[in-house]
N, C-alpha and C positions, 0 to 999 in steps of 0.2 A: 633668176631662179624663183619658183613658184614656191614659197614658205609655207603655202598652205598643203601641200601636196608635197613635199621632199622634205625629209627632217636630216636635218645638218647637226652633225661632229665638228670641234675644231680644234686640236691639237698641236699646242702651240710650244715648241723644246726652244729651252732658256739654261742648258744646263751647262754649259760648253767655261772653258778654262779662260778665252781668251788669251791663252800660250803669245800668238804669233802679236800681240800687242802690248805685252808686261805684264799678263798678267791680271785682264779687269774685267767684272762684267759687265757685260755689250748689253745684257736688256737696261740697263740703267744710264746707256749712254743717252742725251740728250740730243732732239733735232724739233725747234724753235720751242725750245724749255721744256717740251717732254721728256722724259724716260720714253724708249724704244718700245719697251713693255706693253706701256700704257699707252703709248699711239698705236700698236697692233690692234688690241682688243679694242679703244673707240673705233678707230675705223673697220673690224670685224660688227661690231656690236649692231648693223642695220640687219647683219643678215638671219637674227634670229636663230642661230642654233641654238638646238633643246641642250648642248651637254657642249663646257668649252674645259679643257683641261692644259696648263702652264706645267711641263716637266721643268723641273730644276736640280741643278746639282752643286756646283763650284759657287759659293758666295749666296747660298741658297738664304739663309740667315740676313742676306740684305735686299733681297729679292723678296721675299714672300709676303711681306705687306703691303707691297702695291699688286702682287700678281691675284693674291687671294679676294682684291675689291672686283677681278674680273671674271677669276675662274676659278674649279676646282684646284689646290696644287696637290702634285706628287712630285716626290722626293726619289731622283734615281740614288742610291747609295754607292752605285759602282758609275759615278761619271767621270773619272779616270779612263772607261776604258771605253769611250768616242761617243758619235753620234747614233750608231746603231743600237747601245743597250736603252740608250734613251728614248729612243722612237721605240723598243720595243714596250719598256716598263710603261711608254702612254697610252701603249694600243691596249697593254691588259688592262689597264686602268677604265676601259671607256665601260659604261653599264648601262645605255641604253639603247635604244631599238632606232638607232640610226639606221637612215638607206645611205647617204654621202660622208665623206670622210673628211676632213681640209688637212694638211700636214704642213703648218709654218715652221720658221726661223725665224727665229726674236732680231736677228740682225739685217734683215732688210727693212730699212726705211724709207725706202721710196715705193712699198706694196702701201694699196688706197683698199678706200672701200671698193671703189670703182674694178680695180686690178681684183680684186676678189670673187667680185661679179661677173667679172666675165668670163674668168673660169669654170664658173657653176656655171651660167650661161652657156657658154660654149657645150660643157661637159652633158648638160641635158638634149643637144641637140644629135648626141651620139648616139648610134644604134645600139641594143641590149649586149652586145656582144664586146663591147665596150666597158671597162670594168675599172681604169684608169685613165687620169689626164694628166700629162708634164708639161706644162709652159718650155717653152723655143728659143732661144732667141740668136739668129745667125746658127745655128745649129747645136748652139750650144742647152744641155740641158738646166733646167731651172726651178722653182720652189717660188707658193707652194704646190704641192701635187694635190691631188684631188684621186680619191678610189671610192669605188664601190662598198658596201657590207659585204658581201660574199668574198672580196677579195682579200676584207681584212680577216675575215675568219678562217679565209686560206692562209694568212699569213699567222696567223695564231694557233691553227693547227699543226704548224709544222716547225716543230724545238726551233731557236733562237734565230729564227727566221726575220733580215728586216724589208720594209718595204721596196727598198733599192734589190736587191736581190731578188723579190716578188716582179717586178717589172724587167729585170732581165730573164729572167725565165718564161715570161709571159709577152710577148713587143705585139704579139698581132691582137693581144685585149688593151692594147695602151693606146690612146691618141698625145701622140708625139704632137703638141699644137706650137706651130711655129709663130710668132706675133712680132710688134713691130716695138715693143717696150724690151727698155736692158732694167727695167726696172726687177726682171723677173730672175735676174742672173747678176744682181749688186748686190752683194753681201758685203758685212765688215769685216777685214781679214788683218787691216794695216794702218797704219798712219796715214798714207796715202788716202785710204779707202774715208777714214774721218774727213778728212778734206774735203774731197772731193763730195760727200753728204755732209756738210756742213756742220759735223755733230759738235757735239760740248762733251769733254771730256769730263768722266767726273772728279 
């Protein structure tokens, strides 16, 4: 991505219950001594976005001292009720003249700088008509996605509309990018899942 010429969004939702694990929050899990949090945003931080925003919700009180040294925070009040009010409350949240949009998960820790690059990368090599990007992997869909400005402001024109819904209504503006990383489809859901990413529990 050409940082001189495309101004980058990155919205990054940390707000989630951690239910299916007891109970804890994931951006504070450790992977080799980091918080989850704080390894997002160093490895986002080469790419220079003008405007980075940490939605949080559950355990937000333990979270926002380390989220606030990277990004703006917002506070969703209703993260009870999933992952769509949260991606919504971050999209009203943004306030500047972005063209790109980045939409993370605080729980993948095997996303680089690299894996971030190469979706903006990728995502510039699309024709205009092109308006979002979902990473692939074996056909399964993955995060983060990457959209346009005009399509966040389709998505904010329209009542409680979230992204996911914005790209089912839209498949022939999306490039469905297939790659060869499960990096893009490992999230934290499990015990299992700590394991297997080698985290520290806190």
């Amino acid at each position: 991505m050409n940082a001189k010429q495309t101004k980058l969004a990155i919205l990054l939702l940390a707000a989630g219950q951690g239910s299916r694990l007891g109970n804890i929050a994931k951006a504070l899990l450790k992977k080799d001594g980091i918080p989850l949090i704080q390894r997002f945003w160093q490895e986002a931080s080469a790419l220079n976005a003008i405007e980075s925003i940490s939605v949080l919700g559950f355990y937000a009180d333990q979270i926002e001292p380390l989220a606030k040294q990277y990004s703006r925070v917002v506070i969703n009040p209703q993260a009870e009720e999933g992952h769509g009010s949260s991606v919504r409350i971050g999209l009203e949240s943004l306030n500047t003249h972005f063209d790109l949009l980045l939409i993370a998960l605080v729980d993948q820790p095997s996303i680089t700088q690299t894996s971030l690059a190469l979706l903006l990368n990728t995502f510039e090599t699309q024709g205009n008509e092109i308006d979002a990007l979902v990473p692939c992997y074996q056909g399964q869909r993955g995060n983060p996605i990457v959209m346009r400005r005009r399509a966040v402001l389709e998505i904010l024109n329209t009542p409680a509309q979230t992204p996911r819904q914005w790209l089912d209504q839209h498949p022939k503006r999306v490039c469905f990018y297939e790659t060869k990383q499960d990096a893009f489809i490992a999230d934290v859901d499990t015990l299992d899942d700590i394991k297997r990413e080698n985290l520290e529990l806190i």
